[in-house]
C-alpha positions as CSV (number, residue, x, y, z in Angstrom):
1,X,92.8,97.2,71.1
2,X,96.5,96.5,72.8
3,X,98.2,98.6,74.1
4,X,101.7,98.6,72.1
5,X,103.6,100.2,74.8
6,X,102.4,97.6,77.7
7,X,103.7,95.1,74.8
8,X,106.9,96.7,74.8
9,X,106.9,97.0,78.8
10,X,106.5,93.2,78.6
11,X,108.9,92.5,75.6
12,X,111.6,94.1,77.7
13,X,110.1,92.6,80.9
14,X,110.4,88.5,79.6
15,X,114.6,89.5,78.2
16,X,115.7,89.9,81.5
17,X,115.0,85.6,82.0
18,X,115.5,84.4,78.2
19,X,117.8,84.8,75.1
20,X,114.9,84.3,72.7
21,X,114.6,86.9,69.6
22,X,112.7,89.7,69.7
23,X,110.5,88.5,67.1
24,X,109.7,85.4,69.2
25,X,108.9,87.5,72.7
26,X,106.4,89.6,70.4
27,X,104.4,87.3,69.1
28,X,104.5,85.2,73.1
29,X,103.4,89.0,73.9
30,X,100.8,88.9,71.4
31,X,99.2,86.0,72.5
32,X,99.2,87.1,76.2
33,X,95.8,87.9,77.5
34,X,95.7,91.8,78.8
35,X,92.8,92.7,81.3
36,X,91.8,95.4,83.1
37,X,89.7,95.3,86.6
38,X,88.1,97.8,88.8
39,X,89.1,99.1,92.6
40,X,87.2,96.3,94.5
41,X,87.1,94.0,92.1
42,X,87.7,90.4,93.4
43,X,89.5,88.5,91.0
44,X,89.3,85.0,92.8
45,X,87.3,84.2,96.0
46,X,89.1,81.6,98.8
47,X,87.5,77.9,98.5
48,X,87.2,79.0,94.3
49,X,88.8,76.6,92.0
50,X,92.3,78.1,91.3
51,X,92.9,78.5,87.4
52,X,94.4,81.5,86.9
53,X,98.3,82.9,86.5
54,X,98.5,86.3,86.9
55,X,100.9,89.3,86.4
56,X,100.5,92.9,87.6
57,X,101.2,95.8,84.6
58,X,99.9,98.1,86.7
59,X,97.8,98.2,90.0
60,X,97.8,97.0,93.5
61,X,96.3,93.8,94.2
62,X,95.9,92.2,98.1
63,X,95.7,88.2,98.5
64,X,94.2,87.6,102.1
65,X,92.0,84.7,103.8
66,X,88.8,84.7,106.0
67,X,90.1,83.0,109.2
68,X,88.1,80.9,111.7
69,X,87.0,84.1,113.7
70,X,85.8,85.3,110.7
71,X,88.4,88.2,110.5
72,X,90.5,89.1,106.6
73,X,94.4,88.1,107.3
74,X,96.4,89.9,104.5
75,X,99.3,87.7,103.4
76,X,100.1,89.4,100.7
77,X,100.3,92.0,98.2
78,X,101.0,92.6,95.1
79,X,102.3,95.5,92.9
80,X,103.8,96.2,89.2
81,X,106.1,93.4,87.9
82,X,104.8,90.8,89.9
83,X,103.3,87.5,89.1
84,X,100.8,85.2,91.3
85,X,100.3,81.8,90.3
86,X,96.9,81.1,91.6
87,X,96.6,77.7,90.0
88,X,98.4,74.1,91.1
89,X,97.7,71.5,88.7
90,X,99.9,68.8,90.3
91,X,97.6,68.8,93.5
92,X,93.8,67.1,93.8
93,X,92.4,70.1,96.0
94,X,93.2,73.0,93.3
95,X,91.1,75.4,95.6
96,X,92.2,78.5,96.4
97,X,93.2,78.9,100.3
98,X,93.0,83.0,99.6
99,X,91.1,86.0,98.1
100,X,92.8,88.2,95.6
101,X,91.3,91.9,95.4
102,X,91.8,94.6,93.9
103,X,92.7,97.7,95.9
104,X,93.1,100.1,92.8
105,X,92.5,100.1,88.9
106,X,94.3,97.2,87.7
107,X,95.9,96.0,84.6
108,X,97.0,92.3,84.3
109,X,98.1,89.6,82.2
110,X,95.4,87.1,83.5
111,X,95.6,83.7,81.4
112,X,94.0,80.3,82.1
113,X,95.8,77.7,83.3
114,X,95.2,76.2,79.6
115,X,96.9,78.9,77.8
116,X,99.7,78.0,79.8
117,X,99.6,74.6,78.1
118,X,99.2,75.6,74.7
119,X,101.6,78.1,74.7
120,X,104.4,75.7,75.7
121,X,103.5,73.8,73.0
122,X,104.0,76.7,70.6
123,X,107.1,78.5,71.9
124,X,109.5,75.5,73.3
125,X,112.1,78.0,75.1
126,X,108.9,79.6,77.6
127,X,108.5,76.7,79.8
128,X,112.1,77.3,80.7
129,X,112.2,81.2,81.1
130,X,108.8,80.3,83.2
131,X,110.4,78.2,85.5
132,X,113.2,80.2,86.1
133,X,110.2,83.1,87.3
134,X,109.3,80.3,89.5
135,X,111.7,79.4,91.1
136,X,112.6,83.6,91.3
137,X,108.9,83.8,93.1
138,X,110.1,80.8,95.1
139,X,113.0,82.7,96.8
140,X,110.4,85.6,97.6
141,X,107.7,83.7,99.5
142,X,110.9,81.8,101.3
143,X,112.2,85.4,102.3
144,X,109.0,86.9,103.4
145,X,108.4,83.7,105.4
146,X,112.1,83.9,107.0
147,X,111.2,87.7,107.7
148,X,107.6,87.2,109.3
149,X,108.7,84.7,111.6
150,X,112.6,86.0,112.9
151,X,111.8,89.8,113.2
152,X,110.4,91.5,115.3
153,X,106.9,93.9,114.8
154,X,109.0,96.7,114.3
155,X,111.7,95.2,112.2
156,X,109.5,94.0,109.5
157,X,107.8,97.2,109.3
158,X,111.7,98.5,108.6
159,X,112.3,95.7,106.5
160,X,108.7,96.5,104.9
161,X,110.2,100.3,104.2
162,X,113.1,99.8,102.6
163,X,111.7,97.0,100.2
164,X,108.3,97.8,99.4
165,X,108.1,101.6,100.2
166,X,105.6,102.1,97.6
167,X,103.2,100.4,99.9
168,X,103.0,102.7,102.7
169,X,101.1,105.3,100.9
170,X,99.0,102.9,98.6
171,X,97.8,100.4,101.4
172,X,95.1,100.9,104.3
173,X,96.8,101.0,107.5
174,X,94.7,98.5,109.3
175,X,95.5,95.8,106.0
176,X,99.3,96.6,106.8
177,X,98.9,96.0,110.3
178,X,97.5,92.7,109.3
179,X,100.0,92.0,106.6
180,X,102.3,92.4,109.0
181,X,100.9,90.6,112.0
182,X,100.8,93.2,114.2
183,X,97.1,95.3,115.4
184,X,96.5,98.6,113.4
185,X,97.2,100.7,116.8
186,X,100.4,98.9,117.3
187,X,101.2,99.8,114.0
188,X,100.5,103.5,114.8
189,X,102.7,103.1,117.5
190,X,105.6,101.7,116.1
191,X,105.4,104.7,113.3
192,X,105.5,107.3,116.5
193,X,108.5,105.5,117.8
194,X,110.4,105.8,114.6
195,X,109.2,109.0,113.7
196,X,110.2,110.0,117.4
197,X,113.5,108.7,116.8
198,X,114.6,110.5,113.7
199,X,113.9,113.8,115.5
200,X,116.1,113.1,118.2
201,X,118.6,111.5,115.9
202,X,118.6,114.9,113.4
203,X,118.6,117.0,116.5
204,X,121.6,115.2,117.9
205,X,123.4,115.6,114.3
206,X,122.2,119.1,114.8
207,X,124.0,120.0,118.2
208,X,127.0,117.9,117.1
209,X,127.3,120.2,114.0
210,X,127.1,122.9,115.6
211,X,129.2,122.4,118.2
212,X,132.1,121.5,115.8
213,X,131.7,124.8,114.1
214,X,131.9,126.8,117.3
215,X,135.3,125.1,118.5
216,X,136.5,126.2,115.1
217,X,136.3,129.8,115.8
């Protein structure tokens, strides 16, 4: 049975990219396939054909690849309100260079590449509002590439806080460490430095305060 308040979550969702009527985005809502997975469920396995556009309700998915040590290298992940379009169909090799997991309970949209098709035939107006997602997603794997190879270890793990705090506490530190191209101790480490630095920072603040109020008296 749906769910009408994830319908309305998405109704309100597609109006921030398109002028269509309500009545319209309903019935595109309708027709939207709504799943939901398991912690650990793997939704596409690297080398798999790639048919598959998905969009995170609710959940916390990680996309990562087997390198040639054999070791997982996280690349990404992926929380609520954000879409991964795992298929290509303007390329021969349409394999998937990644794995896409699960790392909690899940709810996507999770449509076939030919659902895609025939709902542009049926609502004119959604190939437009789905390339202006695009080309939104676009700018996101551009900044995240600009940030992974001009900052620092310890700047992207600050860059990492103040954009996507919500994955501090819902990640595995080692797949962080990864994501972020660093070892899981030098991770740990770069949290003690920080952490050691807002002490000494508050306790500056501290004695400055302090000392203000005793040259008032």
């Amino acid at each position: 049975m749906r769910d009408d308040k994830i319908d309305n979550q998405l109704v309100e969702y597609l109006k921030s990219y398109t002028n269509m009527d309500d009545t319209t985005l309903k019935e595109i809502v309708g027709n939207i396939p709504i799943k939901t997975f398991k912690k650990g469920d793997i939704l596409l396995h690297q080398g798999d054909k790639a048919e598959y556009c998905i969009y995170v309700i609710s959940g916390c998915l990680r996309q990562y690849r087997i390198d040639e040590d054999g070791n997982e290298v996280t690349s990404e992940f992926y929380t609520e309100e954000q879409w991964i379009n795992v298929f290509n169909n303007s390329i021969e090799d349409n394999t998937s260079k990644y794995t896409l997991s699960c790392l909690e309970d899940s709810v996507l949209i999770y449509s076939h590449s030919t659902n895609k098709d025939d709902m542009f035939e049926r609502f004119g107006d959604l190939k437009d509002m789905t390339n202006l997602m695009l080309g939104e997603k676009i700018g996101e794997i551009n900044e995240t590439i600009f940030i992974h190879t001009s900052m620092s270890p310890e700047q992207r793990y600050k860059n990492l806080i103040n954009r996507r705090p919500e994955l501090i506490g819902r990640v595995p530190q080692h797949q962080l460490a990864s994501y972020l191209g660093i070892k899981p101790e030098s991770l740990s480490r770069i949290k003690k430095t920080i952490r050691e630095g807002a002490v000494k920072q508050a306790s500056f603040y501290f004695t400055l305060f302090h000392s203000s109020i005793d040259l008032s008296q």
